[in-house]
VOTIMAR-832938 format. One record per atom (N, C-alpha, C): residue number from 1; residue in three letters; atom name; z, y, x. Coordinates in steps of 0.02 Angstrom, whole numbers, plus 50000, padded with zeros to 5 digits. Atoms other than C-alpha are relative to their C-alpha. Layout:
REM residues N
 seq type atom    pz    py    px
 NUM  ALA   CA     Z     Y     X
...
This chain:
REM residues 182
 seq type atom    pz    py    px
   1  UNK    N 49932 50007 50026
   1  UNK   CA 51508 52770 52154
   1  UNK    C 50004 49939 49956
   2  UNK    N 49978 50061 50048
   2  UNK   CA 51588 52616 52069
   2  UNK    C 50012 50015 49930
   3  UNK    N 49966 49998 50055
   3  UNK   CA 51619 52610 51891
   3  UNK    C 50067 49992 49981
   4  UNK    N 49914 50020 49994
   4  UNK   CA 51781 52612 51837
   4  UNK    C 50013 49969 49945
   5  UNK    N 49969 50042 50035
   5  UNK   CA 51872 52477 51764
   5  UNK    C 50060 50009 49955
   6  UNK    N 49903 49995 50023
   6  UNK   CA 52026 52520 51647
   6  UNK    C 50024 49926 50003
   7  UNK    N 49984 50059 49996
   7  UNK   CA 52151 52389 51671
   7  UNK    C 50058 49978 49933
   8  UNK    N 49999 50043 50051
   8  UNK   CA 52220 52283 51530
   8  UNK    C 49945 49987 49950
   9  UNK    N 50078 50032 50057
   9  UNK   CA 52132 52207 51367
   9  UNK    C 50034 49996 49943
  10  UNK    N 50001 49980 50093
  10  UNK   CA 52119 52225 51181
  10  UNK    C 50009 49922 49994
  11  UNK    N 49980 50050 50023
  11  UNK   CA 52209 52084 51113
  11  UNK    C 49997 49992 49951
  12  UNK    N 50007 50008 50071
  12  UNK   CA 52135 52027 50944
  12  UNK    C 50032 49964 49962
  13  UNK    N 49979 50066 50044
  13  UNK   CA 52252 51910 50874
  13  UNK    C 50065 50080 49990
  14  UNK    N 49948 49955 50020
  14  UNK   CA 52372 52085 50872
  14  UNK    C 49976 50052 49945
  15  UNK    N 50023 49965 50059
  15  UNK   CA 52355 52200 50716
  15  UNK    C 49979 50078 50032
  16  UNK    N 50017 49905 49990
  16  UNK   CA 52256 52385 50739
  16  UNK    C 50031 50047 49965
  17  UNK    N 49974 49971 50047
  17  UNK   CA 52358 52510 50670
  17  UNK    C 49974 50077 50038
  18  UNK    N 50027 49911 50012
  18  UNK   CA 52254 52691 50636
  18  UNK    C 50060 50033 50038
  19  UNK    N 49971 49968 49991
  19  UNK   CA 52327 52828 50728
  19  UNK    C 49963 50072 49958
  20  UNK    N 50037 49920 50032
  20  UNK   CA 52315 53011 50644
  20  UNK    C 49980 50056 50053
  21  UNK    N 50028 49953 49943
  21  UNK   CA 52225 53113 50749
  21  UNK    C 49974 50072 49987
  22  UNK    N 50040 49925 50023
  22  UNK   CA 52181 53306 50752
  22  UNK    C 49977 50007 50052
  23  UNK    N 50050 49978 49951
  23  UNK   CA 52043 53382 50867
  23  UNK    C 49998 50051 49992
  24  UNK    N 49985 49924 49994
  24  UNK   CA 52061 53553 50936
  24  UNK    C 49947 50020 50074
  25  UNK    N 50050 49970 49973
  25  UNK   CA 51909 53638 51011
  25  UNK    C 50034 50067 50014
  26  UNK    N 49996 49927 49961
  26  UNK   CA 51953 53797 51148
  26  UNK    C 49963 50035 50029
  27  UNK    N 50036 49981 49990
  27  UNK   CA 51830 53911 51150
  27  UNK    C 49975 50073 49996
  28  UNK    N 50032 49939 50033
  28  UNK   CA 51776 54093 51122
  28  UNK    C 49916 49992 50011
  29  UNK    N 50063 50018 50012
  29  UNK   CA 51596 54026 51117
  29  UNK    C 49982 49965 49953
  30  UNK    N 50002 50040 50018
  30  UNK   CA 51596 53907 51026
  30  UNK    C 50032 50005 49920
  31  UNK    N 49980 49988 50077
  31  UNK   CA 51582 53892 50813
  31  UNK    C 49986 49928 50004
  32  UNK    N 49982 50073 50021
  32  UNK   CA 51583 53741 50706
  32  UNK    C 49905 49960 50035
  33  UNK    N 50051 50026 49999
  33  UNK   CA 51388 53724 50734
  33  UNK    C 49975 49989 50084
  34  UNK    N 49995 50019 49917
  34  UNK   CA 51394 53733 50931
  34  UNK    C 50033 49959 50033
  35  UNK    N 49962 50046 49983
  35  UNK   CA 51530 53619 50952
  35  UNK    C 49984 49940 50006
  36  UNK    N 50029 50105 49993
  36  UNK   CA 51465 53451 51030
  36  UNK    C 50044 49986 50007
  37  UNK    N 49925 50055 49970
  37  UNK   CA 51632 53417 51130
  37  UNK    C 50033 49979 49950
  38  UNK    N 49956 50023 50061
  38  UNK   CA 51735 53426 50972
  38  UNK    C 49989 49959 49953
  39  UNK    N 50043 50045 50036
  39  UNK   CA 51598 53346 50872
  39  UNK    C 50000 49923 50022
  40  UNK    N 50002 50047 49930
  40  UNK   CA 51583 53227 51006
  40  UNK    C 50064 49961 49984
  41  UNK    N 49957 50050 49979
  41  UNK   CA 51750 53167 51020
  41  UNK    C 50049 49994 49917
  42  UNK    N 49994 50033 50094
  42  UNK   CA 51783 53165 50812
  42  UNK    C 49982 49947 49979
  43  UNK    N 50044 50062 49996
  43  UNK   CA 51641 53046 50817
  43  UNK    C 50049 49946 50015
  44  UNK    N 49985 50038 49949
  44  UNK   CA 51714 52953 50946
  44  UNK    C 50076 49962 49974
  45  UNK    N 49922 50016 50052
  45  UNK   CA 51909 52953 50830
  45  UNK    C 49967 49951 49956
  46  UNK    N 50007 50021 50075
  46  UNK   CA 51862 52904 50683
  46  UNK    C 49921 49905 50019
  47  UNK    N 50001 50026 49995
  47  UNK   CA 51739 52776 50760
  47  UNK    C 50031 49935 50040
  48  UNK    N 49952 50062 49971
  48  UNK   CA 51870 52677 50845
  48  UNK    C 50045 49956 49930
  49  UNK    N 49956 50020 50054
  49  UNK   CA 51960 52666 50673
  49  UNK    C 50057 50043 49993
  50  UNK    N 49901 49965 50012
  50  UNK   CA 52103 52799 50675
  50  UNK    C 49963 50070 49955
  51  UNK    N 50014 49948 50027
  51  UNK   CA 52106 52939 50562
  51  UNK    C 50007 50063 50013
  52  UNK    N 49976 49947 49983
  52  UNK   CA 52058 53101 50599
  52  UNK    C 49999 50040 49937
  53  UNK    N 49980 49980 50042
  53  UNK   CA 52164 53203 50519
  53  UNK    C 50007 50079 49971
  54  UNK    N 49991 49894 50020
  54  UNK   CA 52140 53410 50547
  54  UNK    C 49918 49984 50063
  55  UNK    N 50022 49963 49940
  55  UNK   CA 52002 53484 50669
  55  UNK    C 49955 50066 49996
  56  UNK    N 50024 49946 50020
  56  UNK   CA 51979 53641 50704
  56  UNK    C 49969 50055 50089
  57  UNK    N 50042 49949 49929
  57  UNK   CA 51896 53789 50836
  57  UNK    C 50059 50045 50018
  58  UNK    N 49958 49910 49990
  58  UNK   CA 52029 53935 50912
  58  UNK    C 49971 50013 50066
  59  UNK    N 50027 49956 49932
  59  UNK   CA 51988 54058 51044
  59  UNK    C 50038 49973 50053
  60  UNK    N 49987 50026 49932
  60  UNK   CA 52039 54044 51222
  60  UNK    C 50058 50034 50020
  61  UNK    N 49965 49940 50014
  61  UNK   CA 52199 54113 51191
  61  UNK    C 50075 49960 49994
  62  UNK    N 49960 50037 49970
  62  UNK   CA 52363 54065 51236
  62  UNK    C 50066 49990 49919
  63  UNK    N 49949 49988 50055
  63  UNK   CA 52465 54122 51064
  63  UNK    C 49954 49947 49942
  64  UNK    N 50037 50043 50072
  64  UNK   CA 52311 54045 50945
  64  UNK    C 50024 49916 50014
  65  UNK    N 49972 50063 49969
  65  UNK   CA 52316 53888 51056
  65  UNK    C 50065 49963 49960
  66  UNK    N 49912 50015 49990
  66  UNK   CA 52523 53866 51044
  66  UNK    C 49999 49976 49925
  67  UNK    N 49977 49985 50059
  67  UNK   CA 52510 53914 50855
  67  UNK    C 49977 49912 49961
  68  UNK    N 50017 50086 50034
  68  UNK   CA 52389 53755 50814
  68  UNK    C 50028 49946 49996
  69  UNK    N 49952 50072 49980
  69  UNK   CA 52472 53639 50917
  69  UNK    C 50075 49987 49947
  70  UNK    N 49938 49996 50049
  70  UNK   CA 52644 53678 50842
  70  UNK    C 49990 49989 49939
  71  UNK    N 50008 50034 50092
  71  UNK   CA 52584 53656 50673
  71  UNK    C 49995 49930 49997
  72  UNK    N 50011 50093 49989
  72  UNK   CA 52510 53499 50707
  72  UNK    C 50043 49961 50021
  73  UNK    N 49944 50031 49993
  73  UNK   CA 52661 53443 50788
  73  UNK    C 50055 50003 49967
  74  UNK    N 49945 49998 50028
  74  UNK   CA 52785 53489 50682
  74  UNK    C 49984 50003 49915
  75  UNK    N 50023 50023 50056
  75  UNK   CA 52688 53434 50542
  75  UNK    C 50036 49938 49961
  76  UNK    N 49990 50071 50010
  76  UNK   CA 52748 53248 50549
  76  UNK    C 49962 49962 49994
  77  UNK    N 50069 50011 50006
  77  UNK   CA 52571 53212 50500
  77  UNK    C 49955 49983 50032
  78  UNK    N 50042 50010 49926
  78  UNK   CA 52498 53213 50664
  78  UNK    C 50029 49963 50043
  79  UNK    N 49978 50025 49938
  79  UNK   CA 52529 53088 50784
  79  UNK    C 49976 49991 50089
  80  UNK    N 50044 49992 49933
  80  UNK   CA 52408 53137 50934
  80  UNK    C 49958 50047 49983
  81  UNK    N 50048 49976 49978
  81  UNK   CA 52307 53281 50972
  81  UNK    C 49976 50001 50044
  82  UNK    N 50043 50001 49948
  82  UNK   CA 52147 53290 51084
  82  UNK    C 49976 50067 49999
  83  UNK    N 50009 49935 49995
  83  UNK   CA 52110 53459 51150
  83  UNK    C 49934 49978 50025
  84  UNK    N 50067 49996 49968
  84  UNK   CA 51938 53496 51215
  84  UNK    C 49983 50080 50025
  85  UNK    N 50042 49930 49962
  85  UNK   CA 51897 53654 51335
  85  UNK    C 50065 50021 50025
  86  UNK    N 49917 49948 49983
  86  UNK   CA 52012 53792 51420
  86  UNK    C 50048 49958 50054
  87  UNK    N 49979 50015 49958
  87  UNK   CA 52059 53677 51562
  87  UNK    C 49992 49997 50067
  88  UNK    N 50032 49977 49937
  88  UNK   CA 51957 53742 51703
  88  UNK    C 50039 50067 50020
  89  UNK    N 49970 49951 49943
  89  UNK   CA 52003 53870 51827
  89  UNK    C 49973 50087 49983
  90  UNK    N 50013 49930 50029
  90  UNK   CA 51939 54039 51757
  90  UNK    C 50050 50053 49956
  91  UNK    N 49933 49952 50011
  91  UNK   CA 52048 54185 51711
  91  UNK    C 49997 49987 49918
  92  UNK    N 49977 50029 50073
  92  UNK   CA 52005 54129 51530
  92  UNK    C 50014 49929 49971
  93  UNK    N 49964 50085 50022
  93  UNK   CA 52060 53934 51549
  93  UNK    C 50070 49996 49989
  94  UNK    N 49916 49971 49992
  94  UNK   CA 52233 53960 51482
  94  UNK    C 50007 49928 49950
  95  UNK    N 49983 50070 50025
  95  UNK   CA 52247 53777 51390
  95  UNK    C 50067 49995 50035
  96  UNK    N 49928 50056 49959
  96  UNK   CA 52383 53688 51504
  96  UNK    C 50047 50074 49991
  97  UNK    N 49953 49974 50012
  97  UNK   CA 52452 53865 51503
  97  UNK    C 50043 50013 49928
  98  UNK    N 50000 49990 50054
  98  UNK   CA 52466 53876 51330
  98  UNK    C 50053 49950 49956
  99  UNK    N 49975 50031 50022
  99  UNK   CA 52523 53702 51300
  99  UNK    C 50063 49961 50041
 100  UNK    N 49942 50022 49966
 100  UNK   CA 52639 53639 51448
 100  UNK    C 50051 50044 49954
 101  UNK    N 49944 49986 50007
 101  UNK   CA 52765 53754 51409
 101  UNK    C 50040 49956 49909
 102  UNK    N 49976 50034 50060
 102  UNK   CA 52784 53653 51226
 102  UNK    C 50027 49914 50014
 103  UNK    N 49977 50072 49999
 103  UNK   CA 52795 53478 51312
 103  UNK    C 50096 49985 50022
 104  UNK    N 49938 50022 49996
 104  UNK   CA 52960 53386 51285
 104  UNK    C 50016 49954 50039
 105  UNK    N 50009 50051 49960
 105  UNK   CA 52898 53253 51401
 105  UNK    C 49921 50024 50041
 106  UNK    N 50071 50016 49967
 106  UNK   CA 52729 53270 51538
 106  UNK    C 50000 49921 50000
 107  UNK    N 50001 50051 49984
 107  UNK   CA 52645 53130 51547
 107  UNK    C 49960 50018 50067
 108  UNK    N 50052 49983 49962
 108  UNK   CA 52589 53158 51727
 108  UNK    C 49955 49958 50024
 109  UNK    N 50048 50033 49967
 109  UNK   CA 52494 53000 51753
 109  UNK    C 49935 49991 49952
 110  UNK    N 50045 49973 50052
 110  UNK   CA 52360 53054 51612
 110  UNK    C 49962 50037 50060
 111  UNK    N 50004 49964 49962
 111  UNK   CA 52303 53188 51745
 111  UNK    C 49972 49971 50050
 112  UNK    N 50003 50028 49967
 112  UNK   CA 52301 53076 51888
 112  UNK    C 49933 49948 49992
 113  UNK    N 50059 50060 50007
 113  UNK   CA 52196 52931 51801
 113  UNK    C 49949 50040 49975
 114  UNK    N 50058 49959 49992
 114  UNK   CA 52088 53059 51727
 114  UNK    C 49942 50015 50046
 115  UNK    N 50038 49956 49949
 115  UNK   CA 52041 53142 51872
 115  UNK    C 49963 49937 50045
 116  UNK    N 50067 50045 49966
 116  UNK   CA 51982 52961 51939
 116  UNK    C 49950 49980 49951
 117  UNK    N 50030 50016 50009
 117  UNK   CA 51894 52916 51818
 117  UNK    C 49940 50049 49988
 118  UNK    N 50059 49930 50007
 118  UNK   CA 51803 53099 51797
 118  UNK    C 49973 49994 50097
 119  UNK    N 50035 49994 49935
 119  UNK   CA 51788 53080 51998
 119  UNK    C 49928 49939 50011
 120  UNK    N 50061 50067 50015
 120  UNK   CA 51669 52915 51944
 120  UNK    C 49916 50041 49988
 121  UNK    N 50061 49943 50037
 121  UNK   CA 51553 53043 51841
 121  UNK    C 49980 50054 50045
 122  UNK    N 50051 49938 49985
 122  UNK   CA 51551 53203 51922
 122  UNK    C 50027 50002 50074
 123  UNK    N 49981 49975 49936
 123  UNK   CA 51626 53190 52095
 123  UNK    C 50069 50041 50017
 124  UNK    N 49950 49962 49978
 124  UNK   CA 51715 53316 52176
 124  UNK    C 50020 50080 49968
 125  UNK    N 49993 49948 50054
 125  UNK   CA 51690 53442 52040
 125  UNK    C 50054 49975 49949
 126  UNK    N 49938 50021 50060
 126  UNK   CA 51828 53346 51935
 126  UNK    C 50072 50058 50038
 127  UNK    N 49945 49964 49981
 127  UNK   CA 51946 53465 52047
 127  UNK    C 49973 50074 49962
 128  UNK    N 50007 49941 50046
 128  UNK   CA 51897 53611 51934
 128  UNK    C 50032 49994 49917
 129  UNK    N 49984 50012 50074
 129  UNK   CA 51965 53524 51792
 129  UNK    C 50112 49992 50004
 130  UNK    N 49917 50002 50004
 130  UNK   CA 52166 53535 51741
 130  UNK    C 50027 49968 49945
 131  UNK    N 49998 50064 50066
 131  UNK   CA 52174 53394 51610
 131  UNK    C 50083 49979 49995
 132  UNK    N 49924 50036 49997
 132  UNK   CA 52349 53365 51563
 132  UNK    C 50032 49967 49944
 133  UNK    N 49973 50045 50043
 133  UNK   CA 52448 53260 51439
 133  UNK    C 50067 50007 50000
 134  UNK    N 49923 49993 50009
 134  UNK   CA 52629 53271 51353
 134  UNK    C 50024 49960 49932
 135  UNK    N 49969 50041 50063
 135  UNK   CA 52736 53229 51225
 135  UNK    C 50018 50079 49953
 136  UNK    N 49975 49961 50045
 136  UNK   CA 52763 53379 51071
 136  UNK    C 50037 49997 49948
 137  UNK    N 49957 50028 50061
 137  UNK   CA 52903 53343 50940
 137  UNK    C 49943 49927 49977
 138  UNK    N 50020 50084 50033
 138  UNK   CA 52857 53153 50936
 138  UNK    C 49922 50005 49990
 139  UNK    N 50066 49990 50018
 139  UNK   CA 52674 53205 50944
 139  UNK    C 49965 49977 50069
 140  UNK    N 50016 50005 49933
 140  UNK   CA 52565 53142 51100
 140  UNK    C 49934 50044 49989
 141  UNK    N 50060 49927 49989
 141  UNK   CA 52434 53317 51159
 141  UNK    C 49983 49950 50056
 142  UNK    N 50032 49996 49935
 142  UNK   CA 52300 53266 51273
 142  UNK    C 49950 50043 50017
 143  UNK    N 50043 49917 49989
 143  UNK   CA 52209 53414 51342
 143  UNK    C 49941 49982 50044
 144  UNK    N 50046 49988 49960
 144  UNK   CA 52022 53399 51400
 144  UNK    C 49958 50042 50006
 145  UNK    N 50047 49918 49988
 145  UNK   CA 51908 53497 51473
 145  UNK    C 49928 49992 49960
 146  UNK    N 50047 49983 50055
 146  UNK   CA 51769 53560 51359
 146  UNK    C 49929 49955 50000
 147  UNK    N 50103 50027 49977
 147  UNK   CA 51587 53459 51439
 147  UNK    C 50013 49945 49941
 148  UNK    N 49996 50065 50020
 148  UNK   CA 51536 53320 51339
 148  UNK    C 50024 49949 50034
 149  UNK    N 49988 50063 49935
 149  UNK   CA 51547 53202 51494
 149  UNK    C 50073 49997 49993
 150  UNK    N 49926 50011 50011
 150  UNK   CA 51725 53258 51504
 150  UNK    C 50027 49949 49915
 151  UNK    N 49977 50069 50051
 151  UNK   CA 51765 53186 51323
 151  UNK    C 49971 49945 49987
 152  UNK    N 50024 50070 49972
 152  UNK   CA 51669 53044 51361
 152  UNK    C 50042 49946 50042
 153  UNK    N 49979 50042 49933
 153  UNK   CA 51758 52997 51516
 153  UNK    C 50087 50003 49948
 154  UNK    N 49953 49985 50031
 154  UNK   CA 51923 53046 51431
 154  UNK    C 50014 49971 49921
 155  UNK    N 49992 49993 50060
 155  UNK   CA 51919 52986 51270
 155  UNK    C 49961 49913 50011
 156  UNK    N 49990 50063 49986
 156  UNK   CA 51838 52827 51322
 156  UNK    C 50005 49933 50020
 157  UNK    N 49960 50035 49928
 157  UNK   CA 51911 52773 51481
 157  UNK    C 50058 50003 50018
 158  UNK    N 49929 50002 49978
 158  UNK   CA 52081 52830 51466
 158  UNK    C 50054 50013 49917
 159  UNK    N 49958 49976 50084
 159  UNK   CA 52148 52891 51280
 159  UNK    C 49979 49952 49956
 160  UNK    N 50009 50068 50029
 160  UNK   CA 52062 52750 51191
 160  UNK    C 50043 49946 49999
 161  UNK    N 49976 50066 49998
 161  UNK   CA 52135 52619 51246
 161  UNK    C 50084 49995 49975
 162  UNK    N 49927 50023 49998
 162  UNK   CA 52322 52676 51249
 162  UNK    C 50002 50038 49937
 163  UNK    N 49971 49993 50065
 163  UNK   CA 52307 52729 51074
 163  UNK    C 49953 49964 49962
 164  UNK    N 50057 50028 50039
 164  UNK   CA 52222 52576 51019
 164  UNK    C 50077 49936 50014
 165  UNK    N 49947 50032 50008
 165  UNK   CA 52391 52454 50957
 165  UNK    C 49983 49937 50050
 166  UNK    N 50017 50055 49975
 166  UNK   CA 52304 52307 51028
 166  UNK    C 49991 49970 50083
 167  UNK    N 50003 49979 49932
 167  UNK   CA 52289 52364 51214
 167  UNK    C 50079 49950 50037
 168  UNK    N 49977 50007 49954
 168  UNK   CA 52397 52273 51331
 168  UNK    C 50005 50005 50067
 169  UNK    N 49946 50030 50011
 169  UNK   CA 52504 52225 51423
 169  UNK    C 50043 50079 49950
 170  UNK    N 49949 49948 50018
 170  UNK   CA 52586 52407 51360
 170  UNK    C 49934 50048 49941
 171  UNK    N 50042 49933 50034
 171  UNK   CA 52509 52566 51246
 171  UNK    C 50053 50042 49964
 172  UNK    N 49972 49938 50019
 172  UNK   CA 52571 52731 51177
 172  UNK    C 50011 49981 49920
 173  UNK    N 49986 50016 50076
 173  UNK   CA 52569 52665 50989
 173  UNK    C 50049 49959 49994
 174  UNK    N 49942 50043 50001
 174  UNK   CA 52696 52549 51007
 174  UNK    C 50070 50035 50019
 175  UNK    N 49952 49958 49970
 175  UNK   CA 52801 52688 51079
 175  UNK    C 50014 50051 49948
 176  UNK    N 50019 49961 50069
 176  UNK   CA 52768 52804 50925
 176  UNK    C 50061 50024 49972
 177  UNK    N 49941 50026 50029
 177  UNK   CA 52917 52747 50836
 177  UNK    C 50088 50032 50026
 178  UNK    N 49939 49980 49956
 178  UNK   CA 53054 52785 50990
 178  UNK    C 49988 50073 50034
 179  UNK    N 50021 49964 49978
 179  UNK   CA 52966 52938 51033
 179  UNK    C 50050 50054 49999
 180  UNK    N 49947 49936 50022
 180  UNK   CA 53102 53066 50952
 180  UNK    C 50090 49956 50017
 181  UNK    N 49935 50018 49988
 181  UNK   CA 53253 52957 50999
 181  UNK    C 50030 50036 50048
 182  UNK    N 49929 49978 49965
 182  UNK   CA 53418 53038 51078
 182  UNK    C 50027 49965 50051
């Protein structure tokens, strides 16, 4: 398999502006001291330069789920969460169910580029995964699935970049601003 290329480029003569980020681990396995993915992709925030700003563990559970998100979104505080787990196909992956019904916008081509760049890594096992992306009161949710690899591939091959100001020709931070407009 080819590597995959994201397409545009970090333009340094443009200013980086931190995004606030919270990280939300879905798990009924999983405590603060088992948590690589979440660990993992905290790391992974806070070393790009944006601040993370909450993260926390809830069960696999469609009301705990909802409850986080909504806080975090209707915080003002938060301008992007990254989910991790609860997006696979098992009668207890209830993520996307949990959180579609809150989006004010899908983004469905989050999903799409995902799933190629997870088809780079793991093949044809990326169709077990239900990775999705929205918009929550002016908040952008991106929902991955729990492996490390997944927030690897996810976090930075496809969410990096478009919440990194400098990214052209386009990115999601520059959009920030018009996000709640009428």
């Amino acid at each position: 398999m080819n590597a995959f290329t994201p397409g545009g480029k970090i333009d340094a003569s443009r200013p980086f502006k931190p995004v606030k980020i919270a990280v939300l681990t879905v798990s009924d396995t999983r405590d603060e001291e088992s948590d690589t993915s979440g660990k993992l992709l905290a790391q992974r925030v806070t070393d790009a330069g944006h601040e993370l700003v909450d993260k926390a563990i809830v069960r696999d559970s469609i009301v705990e789920i909802r409850e986080k998100v909504e806080a975090w979104a209707a915080s003002g505080f938060v301008e992007a969460i990254v989910t991790t787990g609860g997006t696979g196909i098992t009668g207890r992956d209830v993520t996307p169910e949990a959180i579609e019904p809150l989006f004010d916008k899908k983004i469905d081509g989050f999903s799409v580029i995902f799933h190629l760049v997870s088809y780079q890594s793991v093949g044809l096992s990326t169709l077990q995964s239900r990775a999705v992306a929205g918009i929550v009161k002016g908040c952008f949710v991106f929902c991955l699935p729990g492996s490390n690899g997944a927030v690897k591939d996810g976090w930075d091959k496809v969410i990096s970049a478009q919440l990194d100001s400098r990214h052209g020709p386009c990115n999601m931070v520059e959009l920030m601003p018009r996000l709640m407009e009428a």
